[in-house]
C-alpha positions as CSV (number, residue, x, y, z in Angstrom):
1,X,0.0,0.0,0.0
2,X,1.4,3.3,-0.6
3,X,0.7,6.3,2.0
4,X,2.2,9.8,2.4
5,X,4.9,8.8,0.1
6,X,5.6,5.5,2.2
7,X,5.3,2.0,0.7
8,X,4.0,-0.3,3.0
9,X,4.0,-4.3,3.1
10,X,0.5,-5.7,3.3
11,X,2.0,-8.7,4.8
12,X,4.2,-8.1,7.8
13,X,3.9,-3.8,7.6
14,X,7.5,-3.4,6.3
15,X,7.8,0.2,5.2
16,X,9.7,2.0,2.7
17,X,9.9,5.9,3.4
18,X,10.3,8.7,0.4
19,X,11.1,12.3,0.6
20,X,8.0,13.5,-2.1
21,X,8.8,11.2,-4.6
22,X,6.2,11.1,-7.6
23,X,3.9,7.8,-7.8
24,X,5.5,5.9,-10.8
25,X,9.4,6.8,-9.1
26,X,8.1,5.0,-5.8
27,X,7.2,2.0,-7.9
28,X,10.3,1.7,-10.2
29,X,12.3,2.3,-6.7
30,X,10.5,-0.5,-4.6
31,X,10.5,-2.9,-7.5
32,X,13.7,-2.5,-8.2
33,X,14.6,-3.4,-4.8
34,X,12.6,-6.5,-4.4
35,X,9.0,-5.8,-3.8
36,X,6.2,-7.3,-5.4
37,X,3.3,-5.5,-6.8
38,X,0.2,-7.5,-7.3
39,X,-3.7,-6.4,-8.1
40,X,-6.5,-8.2,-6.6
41,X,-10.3,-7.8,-7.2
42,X,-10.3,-5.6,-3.8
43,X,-7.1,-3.4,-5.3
44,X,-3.3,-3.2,-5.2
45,X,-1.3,-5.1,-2.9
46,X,2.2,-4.8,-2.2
47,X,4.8,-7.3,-0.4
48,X,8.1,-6.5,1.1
49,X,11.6,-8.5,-0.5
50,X,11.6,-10.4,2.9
51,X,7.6,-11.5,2.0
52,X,8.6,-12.3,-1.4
53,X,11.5,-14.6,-0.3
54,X,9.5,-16.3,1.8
55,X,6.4,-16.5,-0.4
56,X,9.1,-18.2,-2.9
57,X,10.4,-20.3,-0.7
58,X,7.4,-22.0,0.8
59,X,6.2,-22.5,-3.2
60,X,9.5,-24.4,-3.6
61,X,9.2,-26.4,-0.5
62,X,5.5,-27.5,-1.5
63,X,6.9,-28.2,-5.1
64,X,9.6,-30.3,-4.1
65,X,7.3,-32.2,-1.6
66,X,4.6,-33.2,-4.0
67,X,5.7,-36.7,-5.5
């Protein structure tokens, strides 16, 4: 979620501060580092590098696990 020039995880409320950046810098900056930006029928949702790694990793775990 992005607020008052802050991008903010939707997961675990990692946040991302910015001196009055424009809109479309914030997301090249945050995506660039990492971050995931996904929309859902209820709107935009956005997920920190830590979230992502993890998200990954637990869809590798379950792949490796299925026979």
């Amino acid at each position: 979620m992005l607020t008052n020039y802050q991008a903010k995880c939707n997961s675990c409320d990692a946040t991302h501060a910015f001196a009055n950046r424009p809109y479309y810098e914030i997301i090249a900056v945050i995506r660039s580092k990492g971050w995931r930006i996904t929309k859902t029928p209820t709107g935009w949702k956005h997920y920190c590098t830590s979230c992502v790694t993890k998200s990954t990793d637990e869809a590798d775990r379950k792949a490796s696990a299925k026979p």
